[in-house]
N, CA, C and O atoms as a printed pandas DataFrame, in Angstrom:
     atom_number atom_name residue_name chain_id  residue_number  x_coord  y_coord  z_coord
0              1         N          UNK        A               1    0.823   -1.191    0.000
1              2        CA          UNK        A               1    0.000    0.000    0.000
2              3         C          UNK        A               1    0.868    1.256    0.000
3              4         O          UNK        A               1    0.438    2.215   -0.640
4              5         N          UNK        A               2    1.912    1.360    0.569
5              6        CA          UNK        A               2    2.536    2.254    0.669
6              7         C          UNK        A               2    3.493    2.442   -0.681
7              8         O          UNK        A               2    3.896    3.533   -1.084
8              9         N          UNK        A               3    3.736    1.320   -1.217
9             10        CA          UNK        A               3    4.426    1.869   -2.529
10            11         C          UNK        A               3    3.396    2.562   -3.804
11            12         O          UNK        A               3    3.726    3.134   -4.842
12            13         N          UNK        A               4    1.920    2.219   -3.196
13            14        CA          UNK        A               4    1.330    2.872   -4.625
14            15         C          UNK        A               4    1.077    4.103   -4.232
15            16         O          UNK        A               4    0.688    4.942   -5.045
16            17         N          UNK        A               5    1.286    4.430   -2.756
17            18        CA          UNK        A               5    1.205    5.913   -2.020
18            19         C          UNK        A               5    2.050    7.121   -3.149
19            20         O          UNK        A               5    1.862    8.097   -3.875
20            21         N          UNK        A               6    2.931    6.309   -2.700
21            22        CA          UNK        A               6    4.243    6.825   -2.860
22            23         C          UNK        A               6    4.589    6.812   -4.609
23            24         O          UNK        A               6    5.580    7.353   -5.101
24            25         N          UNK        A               7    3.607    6.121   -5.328
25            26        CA          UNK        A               7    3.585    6.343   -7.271
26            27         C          UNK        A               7    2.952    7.269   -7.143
27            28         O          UNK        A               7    3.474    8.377   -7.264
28            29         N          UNK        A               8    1.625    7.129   -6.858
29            30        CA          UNK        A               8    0.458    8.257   -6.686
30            31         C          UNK        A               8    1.139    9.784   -6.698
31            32         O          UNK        A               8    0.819   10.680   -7.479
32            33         N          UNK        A               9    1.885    9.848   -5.928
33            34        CA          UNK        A               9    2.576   11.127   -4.878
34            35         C          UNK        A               9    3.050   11.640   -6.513
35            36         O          UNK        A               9    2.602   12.433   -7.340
36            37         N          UNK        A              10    4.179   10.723   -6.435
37            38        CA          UNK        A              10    4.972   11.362   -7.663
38            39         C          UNK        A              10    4.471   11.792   -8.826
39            40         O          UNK        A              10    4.884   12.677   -9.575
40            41         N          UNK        A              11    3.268   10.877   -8.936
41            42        CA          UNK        A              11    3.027   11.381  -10.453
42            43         C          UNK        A              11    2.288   12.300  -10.344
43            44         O          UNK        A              11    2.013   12.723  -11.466
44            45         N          UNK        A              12    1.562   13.128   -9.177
45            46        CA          UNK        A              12    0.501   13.613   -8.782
46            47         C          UNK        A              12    1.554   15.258   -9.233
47            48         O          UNK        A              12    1.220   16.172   -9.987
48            49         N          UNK        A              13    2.848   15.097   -8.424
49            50        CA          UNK        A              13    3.878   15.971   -8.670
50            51         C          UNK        A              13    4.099   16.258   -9.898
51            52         O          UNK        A              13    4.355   17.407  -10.257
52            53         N          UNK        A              14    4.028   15.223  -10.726
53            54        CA          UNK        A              14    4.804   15.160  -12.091
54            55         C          UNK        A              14    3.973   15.814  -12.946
55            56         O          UNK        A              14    4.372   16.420  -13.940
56            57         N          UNK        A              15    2.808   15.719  -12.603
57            58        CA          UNK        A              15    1.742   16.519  -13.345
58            59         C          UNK        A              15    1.309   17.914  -12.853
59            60         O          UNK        A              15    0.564   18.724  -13.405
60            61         N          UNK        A              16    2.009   17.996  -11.590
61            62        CA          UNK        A              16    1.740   19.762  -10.955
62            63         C          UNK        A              16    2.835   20.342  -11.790
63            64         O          UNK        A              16    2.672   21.457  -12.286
64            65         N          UNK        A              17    4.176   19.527  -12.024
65            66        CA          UNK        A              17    4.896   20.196  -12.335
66            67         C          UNK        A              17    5.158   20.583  -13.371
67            68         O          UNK        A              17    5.669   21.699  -13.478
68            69         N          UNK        A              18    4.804   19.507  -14.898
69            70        CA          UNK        A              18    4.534   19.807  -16.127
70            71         C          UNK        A              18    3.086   21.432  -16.359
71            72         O          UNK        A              18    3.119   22.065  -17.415
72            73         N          UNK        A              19    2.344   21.699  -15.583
73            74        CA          UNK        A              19    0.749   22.266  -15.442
74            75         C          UNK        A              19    1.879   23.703  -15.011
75            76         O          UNK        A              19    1.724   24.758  -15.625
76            77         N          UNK        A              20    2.813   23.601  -14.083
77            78        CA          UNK        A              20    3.836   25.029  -13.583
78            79         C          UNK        A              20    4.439   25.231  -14.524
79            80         O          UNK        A              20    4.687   26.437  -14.524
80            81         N          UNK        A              21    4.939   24.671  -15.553
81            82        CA          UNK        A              21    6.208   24.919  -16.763
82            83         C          UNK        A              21    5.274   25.705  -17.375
83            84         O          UNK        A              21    5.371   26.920  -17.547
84            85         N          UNK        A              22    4.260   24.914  -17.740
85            86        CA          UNK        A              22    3.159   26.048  -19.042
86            87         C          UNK        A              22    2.756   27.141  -18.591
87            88         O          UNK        A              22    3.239   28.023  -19.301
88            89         N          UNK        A              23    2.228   27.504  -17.917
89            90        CA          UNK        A              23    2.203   28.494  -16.593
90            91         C          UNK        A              23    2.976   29.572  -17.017
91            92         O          UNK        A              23    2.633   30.574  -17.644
92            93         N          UNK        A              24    4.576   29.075  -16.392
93            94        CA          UNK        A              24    5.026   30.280  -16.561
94            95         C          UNK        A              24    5.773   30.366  -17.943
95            96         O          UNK        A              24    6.725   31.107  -18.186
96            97         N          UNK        A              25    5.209   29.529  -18.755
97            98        CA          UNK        A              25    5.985   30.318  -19.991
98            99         C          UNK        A              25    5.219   30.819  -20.866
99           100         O          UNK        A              25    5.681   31.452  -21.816
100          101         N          UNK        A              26    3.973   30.628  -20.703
101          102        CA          UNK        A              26    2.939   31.593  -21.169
102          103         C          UNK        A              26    2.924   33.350  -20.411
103          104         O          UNK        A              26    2.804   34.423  -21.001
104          105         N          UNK        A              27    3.078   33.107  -19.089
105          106        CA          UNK        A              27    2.974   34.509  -18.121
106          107         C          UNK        A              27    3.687   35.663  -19.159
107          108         O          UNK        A              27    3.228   36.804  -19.198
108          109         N          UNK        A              28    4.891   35.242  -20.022
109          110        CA          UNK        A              28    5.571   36.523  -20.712
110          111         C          UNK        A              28    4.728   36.805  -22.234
111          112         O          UNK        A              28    5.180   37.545  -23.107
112          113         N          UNK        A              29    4.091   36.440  -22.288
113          114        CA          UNK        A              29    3.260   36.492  -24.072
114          115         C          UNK        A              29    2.151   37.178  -22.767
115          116         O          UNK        A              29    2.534   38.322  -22.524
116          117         N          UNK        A              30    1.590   37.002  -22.370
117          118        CA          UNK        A              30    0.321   38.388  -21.413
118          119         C          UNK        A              30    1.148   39.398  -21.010
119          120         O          UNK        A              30    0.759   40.546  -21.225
120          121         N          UNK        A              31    2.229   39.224  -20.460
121          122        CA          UNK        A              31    2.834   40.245  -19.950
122          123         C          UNK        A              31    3.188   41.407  -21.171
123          124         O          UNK        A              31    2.666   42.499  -21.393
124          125         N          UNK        A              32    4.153   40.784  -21.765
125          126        CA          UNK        A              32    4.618   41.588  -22.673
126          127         C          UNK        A              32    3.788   41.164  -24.049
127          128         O          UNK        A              32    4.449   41.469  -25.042
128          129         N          UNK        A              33    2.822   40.693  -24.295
129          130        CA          UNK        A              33    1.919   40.577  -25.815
130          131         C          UNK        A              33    1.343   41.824  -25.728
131          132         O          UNK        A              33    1.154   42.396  -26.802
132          133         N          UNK        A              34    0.922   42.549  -24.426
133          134        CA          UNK        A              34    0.060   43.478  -24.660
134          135         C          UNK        A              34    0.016   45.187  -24.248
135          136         O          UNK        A              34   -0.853   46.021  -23.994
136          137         N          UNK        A              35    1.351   45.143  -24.343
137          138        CA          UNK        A              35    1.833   46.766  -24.466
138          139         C          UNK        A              35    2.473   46.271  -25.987
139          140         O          UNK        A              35    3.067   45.332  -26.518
140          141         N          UNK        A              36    1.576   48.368  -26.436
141          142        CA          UNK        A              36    2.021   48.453  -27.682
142          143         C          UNK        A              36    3.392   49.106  -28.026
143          144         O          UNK        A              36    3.850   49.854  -27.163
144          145         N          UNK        A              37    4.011   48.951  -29.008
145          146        CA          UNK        A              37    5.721   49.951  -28.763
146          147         C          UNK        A              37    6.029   49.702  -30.236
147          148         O          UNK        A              37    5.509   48.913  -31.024
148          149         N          UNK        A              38    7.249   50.798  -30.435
149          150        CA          UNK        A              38    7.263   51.010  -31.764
150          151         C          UNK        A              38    8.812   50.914  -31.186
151          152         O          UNK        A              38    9.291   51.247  -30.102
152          153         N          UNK        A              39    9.584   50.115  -32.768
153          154        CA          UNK        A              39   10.368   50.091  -32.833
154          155         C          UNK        A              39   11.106   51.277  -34.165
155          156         O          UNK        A              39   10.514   51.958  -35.003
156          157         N          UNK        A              40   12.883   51.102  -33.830
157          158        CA          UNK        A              40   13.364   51.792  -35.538
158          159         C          UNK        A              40   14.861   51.134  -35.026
159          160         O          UNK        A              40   15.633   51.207  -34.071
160          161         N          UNK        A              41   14.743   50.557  -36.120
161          162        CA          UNK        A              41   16.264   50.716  -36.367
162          163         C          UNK        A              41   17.786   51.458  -36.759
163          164         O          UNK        A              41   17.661   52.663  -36.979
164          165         N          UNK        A              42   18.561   51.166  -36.825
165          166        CA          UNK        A              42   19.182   51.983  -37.200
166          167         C          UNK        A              42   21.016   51.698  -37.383
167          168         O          UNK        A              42   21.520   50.696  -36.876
168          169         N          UNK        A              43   21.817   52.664  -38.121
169          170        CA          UNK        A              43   23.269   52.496  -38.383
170          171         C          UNK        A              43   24.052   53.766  -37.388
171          172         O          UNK        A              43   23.564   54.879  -37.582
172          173         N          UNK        A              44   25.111   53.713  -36.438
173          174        CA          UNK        A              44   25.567   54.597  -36.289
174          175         C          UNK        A              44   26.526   54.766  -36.265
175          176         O          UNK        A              44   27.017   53.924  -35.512
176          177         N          UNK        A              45   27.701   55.776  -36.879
177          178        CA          UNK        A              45   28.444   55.988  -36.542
178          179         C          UNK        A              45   29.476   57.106  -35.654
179          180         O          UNK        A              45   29.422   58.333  -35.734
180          181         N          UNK        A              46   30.563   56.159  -34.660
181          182        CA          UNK        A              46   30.761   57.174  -33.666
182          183         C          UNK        A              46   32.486   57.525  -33.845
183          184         O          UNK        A              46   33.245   56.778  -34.462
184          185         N          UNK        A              47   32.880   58.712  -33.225
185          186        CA          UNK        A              47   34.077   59.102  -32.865
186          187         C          UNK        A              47   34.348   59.334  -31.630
187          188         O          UNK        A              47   33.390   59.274  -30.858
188          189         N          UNK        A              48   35.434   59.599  -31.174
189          190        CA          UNK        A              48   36.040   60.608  -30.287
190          191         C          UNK        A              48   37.335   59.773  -29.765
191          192         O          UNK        A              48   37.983   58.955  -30.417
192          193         N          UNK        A              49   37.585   60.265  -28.174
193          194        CA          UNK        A              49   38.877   60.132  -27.617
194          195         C          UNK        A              49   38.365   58.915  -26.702
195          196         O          UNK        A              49   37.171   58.798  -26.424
196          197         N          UNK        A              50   39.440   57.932  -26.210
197          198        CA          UNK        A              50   39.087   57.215  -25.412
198          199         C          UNK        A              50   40.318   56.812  -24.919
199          200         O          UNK        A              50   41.244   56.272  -25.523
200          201         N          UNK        A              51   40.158   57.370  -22.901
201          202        CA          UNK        A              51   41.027   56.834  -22.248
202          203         C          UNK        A              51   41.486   55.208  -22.268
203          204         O          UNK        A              51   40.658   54.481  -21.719
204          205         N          UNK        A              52   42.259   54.761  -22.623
205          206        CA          UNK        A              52   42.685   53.374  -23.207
206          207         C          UNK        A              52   43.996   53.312  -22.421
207          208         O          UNK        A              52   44.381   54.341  -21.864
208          209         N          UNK        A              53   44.783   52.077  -22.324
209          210        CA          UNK        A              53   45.514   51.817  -21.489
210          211         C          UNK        A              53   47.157   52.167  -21.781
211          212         O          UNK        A              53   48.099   51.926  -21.026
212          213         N          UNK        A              54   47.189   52.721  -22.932
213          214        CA          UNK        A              54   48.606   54.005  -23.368
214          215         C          UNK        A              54   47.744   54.836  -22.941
215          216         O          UNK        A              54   47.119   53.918  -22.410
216          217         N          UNK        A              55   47.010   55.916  -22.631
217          218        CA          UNK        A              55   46.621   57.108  -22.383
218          219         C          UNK        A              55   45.642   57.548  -23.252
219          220         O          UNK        A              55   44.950   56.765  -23.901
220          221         N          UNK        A              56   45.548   58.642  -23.303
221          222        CA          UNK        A              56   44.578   59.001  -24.726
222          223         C          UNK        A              56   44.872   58.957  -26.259
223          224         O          UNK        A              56   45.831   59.344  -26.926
224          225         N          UNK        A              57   43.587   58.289  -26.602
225          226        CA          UNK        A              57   44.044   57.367  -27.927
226          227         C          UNK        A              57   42.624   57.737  -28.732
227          228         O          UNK        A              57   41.574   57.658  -28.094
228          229         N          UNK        A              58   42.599   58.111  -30.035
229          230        CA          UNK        A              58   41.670   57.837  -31.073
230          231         C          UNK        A              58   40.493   56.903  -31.342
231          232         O          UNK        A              58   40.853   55.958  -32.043
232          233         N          UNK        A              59   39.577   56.875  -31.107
233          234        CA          UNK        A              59   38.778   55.506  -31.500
234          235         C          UNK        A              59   37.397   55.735  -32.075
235          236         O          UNK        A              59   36.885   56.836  -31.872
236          237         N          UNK        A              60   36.930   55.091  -32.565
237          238        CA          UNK        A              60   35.844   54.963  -33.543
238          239         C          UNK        A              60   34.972   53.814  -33.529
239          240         O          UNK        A              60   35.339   52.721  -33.098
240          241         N          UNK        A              61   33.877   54.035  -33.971
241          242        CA          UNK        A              61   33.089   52.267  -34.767
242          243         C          UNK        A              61   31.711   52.563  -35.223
243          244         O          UNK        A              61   31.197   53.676  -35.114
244          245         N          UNK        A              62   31.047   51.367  -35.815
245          246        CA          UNK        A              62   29.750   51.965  -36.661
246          247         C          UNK        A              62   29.324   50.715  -36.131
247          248         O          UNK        A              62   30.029   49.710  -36.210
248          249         N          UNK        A              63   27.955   50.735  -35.477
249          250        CA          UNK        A              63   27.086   49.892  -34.672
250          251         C          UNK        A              63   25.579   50.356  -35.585
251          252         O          UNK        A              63   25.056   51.416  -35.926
252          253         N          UNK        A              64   25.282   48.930  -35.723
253          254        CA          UNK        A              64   23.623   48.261  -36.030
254          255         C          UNK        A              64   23.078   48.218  -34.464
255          256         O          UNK        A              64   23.744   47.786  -33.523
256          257         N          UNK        A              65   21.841   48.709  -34.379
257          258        CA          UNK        A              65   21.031   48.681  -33.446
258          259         C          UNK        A              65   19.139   49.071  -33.258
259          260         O          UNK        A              65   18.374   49.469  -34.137
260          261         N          UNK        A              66   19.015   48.948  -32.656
261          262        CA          UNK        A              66   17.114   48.753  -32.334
262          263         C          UNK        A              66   16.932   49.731  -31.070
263          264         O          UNK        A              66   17.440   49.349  -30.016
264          265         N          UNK        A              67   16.125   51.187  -31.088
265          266        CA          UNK        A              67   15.419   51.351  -30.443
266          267         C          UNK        A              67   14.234   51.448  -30.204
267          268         O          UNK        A              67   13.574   52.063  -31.042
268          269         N          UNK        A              68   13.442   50.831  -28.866
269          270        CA          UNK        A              68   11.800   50.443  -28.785
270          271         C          UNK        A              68   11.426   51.342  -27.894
271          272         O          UNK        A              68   12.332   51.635  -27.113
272          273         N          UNK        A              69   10.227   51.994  -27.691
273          274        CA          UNK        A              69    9.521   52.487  -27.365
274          275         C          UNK        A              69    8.171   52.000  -26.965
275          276         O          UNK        A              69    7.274   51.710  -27.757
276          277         N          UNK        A              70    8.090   51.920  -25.331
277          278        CA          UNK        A              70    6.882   51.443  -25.078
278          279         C          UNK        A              70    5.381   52.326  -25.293
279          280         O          UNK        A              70    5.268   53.354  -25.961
280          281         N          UNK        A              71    4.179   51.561  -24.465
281          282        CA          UNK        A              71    3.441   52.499  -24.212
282          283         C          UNK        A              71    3.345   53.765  -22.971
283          284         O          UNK        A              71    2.719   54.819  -23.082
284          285         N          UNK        A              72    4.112   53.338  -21.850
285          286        CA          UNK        A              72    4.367   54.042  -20.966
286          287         C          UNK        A              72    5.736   54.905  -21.304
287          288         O          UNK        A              72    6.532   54.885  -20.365
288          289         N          UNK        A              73    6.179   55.677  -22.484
289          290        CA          UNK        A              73    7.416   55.672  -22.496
290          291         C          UNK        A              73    8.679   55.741  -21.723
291          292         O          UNK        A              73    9.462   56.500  -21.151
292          293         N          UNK        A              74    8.343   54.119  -22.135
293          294        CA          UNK        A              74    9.963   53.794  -21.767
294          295         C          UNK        A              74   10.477   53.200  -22.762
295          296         O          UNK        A              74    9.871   52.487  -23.563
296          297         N          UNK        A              75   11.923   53.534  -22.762
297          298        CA          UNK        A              75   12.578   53.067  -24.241
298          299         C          UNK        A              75   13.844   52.407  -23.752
299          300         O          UNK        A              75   14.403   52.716  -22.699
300          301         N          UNK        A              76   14.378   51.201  -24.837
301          302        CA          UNK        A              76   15.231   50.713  -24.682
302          303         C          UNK        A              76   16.275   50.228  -25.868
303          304         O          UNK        A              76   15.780   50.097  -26.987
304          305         N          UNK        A              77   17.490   49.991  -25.728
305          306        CA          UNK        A              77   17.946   50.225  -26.846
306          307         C          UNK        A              77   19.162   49.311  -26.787
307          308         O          UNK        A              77   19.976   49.052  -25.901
308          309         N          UNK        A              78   18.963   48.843  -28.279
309          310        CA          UNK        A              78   20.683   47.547  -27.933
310          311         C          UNK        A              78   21.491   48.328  -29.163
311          312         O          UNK        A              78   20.951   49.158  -29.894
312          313         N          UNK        A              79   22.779   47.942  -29.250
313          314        CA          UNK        A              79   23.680   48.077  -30.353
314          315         C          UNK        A              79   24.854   47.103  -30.582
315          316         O          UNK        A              79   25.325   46.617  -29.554
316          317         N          UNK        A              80   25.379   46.755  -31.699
317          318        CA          UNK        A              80   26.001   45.804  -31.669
318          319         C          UNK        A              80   26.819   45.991  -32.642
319          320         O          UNK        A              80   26.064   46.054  -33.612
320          321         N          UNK        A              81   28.465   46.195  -33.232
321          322        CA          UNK        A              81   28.921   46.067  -34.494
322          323         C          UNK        A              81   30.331   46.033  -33.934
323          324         O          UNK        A              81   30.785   45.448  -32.950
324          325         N          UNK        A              82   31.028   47.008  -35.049
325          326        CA          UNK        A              82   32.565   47.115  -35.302
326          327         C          UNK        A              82   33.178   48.383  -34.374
327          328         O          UNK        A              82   32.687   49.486  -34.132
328          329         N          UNK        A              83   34.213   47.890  -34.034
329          330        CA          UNK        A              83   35.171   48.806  -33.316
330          331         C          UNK        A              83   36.453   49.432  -33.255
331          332         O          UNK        A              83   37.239   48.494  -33.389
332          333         N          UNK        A              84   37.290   50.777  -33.094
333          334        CA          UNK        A              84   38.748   50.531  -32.917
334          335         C          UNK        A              84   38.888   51.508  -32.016
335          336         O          UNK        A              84   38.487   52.672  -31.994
336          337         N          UNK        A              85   39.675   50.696  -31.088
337          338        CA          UNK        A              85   40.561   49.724  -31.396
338          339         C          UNK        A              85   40.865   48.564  -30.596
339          340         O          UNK        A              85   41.878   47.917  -30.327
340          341         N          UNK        A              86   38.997   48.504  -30.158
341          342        CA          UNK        A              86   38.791   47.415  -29.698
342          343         C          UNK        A              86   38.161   46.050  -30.535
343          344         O          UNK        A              86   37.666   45.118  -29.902
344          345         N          UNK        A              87   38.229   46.047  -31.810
345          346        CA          UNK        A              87   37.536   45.315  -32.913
346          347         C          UNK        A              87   36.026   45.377  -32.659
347          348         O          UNK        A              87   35.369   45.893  -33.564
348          349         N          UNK        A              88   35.229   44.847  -31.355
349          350        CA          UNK        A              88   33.696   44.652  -31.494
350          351         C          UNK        A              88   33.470   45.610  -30.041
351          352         O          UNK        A              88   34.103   45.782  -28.999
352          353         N          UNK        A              89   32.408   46.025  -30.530
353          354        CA          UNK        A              89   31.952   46.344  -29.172
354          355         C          UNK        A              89   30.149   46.426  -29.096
355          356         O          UNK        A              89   29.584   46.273  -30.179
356          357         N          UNK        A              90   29.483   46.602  -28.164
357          358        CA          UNK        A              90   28.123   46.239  -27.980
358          359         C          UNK        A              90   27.506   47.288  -26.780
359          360         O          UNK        A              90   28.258   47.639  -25.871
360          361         N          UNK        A              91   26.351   47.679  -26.822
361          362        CA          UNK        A              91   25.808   48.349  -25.748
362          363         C          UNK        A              91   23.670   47.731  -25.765
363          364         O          UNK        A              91   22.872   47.380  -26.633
364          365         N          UNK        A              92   23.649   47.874  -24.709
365          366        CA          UNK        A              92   22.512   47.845  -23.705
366          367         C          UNK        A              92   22.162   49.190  -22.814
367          368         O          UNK        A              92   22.765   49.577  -21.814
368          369         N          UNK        A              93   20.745   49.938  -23.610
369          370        CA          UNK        A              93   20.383   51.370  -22.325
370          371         C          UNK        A              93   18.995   51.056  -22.588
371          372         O          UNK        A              93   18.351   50.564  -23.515
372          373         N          UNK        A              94   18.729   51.600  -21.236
373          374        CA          UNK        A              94   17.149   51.732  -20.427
374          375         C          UNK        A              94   16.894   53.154  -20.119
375          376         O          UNK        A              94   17.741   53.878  -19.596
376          377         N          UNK        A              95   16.026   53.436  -20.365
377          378        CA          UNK        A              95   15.594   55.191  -19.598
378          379         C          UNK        A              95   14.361   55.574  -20.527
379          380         O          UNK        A              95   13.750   54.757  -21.216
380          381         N          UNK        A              96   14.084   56.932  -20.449
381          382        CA          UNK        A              96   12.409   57.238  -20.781
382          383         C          UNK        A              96   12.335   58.066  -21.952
383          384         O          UNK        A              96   13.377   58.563  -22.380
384          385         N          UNK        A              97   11.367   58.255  -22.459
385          386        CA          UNK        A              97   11.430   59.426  -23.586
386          387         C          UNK        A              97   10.878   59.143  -24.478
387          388         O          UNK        A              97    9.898   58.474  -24.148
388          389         N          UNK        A              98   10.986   59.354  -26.092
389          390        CA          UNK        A              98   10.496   58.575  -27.300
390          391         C          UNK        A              98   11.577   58.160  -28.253
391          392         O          UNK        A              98   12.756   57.982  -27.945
392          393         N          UNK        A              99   10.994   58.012  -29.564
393          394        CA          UNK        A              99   11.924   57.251  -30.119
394          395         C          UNK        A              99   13.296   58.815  -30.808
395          396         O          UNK        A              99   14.498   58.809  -31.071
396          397         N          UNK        A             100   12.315   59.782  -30.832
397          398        CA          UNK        A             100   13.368   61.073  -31.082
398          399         C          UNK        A             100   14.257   61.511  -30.509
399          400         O          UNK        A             100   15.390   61.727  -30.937
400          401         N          UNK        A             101   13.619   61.781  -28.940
401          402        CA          UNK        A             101   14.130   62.182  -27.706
402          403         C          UNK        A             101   14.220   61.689  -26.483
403          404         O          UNK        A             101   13.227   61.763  -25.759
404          405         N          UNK        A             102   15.321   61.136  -26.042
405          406        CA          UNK        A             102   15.125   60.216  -25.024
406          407         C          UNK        A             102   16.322   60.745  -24.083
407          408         O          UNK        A             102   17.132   61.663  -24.216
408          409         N          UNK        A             103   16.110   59.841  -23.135
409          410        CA          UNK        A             103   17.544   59.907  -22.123
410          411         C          UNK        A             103   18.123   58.541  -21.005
411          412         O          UNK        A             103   17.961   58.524  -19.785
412          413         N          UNK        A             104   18.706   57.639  -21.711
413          414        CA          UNK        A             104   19.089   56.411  -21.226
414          415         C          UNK        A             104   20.043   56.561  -20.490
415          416         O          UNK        A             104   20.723   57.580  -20.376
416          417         N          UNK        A             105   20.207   55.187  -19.734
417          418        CA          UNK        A             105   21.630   54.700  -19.139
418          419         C          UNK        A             105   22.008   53.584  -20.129
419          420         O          UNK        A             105   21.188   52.739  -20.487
420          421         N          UNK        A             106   23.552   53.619  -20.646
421          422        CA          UNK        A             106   23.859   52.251  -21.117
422          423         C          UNK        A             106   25.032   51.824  -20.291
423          424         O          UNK        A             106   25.808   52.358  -19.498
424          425         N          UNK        A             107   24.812   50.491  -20.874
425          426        CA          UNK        A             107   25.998   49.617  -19.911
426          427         C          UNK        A             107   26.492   48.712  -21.404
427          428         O          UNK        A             107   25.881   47.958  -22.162
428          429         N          UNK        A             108   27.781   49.183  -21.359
429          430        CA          UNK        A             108   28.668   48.818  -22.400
430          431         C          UNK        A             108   29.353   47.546  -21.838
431          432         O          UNK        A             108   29.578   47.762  -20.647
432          433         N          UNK        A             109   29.863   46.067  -22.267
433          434        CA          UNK        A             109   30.322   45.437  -21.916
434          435         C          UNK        A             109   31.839   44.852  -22.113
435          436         O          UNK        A             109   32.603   44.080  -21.533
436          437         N          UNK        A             110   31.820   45.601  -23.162
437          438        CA          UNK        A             110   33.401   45.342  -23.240
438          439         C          UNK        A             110   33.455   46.800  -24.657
439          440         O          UNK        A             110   32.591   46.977  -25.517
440          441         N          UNK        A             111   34.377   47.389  -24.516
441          442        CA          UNK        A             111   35.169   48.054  -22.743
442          443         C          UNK        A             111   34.021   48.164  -21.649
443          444         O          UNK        A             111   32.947   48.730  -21.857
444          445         N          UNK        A             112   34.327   47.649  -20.650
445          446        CA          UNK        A             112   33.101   48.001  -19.148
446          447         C          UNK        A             112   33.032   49.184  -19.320
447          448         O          UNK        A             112   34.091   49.807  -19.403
448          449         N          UNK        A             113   31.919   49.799  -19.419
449          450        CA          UNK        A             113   31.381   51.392  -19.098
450          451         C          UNK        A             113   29.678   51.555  -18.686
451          452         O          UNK        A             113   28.841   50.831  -19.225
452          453         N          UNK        A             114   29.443   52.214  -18.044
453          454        CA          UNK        A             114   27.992   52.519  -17.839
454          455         C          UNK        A             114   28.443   54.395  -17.736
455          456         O          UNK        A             114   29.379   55.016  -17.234
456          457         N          UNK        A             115   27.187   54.775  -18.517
457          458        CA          UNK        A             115   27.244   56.325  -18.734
458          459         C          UNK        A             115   25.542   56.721  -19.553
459          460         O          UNK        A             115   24.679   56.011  -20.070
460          461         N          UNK        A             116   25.654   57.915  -19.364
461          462        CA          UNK        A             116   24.206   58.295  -19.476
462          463         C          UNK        A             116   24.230   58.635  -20.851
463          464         O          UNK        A             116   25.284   59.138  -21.239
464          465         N          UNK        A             117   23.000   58.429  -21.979
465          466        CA          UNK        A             117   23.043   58.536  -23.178
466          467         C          UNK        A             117   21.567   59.707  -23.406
467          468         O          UNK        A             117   20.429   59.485  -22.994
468          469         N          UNK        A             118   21.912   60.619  -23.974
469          470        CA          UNK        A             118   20.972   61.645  -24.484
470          471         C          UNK        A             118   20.604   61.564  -26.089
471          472         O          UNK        A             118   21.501   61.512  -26.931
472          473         N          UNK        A             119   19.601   61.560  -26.340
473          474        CA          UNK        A             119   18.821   61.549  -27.945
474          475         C          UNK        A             119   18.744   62.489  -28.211
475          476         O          UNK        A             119   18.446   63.054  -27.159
476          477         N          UNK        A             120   18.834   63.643  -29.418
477          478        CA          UNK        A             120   18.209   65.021  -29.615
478          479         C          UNK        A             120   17.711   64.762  -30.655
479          480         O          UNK        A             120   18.715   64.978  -31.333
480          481         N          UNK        A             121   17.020   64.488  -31.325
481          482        CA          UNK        A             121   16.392   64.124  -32.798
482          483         C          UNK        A             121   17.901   63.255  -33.306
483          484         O          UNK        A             121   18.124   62.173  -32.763
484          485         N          UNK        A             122   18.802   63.743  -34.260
485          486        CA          UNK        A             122   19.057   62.806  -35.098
486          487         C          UNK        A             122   20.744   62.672  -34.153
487          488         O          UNK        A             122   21.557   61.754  -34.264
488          489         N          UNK        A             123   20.827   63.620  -33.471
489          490        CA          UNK        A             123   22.028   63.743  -32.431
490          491         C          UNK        A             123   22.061   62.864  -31.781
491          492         O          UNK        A             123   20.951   62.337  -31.853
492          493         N          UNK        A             124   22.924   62.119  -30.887
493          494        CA          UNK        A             124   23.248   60.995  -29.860
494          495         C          UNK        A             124   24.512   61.757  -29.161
495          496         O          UNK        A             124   25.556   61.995  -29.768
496          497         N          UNK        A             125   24.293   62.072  -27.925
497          498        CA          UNK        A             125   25.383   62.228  -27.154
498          499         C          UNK        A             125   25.375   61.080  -26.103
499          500         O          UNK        A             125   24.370   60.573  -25.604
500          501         N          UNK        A             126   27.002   60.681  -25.793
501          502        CA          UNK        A             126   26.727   59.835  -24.524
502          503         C          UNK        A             126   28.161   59.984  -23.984
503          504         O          UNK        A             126   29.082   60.236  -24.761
504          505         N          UNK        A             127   28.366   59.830  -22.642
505          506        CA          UNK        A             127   29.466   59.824  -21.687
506          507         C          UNK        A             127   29.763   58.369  -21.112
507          508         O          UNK        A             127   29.021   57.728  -20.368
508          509         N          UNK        A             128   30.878   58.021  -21.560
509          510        CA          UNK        A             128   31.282   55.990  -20.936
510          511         C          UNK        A             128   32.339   56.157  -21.158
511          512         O          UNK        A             128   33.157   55.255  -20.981
């Protein structure tokens, strides 16, 4: 008696636990299916000076990237391409505004930097 306790149990589990997987992997299609947001893409290219490990040094790169715009505006924004004279580099920012005018934080991952990024229409300033 006690071993069919003890099947019972498990499978009783086995089926709470398959019923929890669907659960929560549906929870993000309600969550996020139903704010509306506009995306744009885009090419950029950047200059300036960058403290680097000889001192101050030249550097550049032209990054592919996506910024979205929710309904509450909030906007977020990835980038990803070519670098020098670090060959690749990539960024991740969060902060509020629209898709013209905004004002993020990004967190750059290689080179490590986090610095605040400003939109002005077709302008991009940022400090990292």
């Amino acid at each position: 008696m006690l071993l069919i306790d003890h099947f019972s149990l498990a499978l009783i589990k086995k089926i709470l636990m398959k019923k929890l997987i669907l659960l929560l992997s549906i929870i993000p299609m309600f969550v996020f299916g139903q704010t509306g947001k506009k995306s744009r893409q885009f090419i950029e290219i950047n200059g300036g000076a960058a403290d680097a490990w000889v001192g101050w040094f030249p550097g550049g790169s032209v990054l592919w990237g996506t910024t979205t715009q929710y309904n509450n505006n909030f906007v977020g924004e990835y980038q990803v391409g070519f670098a020098f004279p670090t060959i690749a580099t990539g960024k991740c920012a969060v902060g509020f505004g629209n898709l013209d005018y905004n004002l993020l934080l990004g967190l750059r991952p290689w080179p490590f930097s986090i610095g605040p990024q400003v939109k002005l229409g077709p302008l991009t300033f940022s400090a990292e």
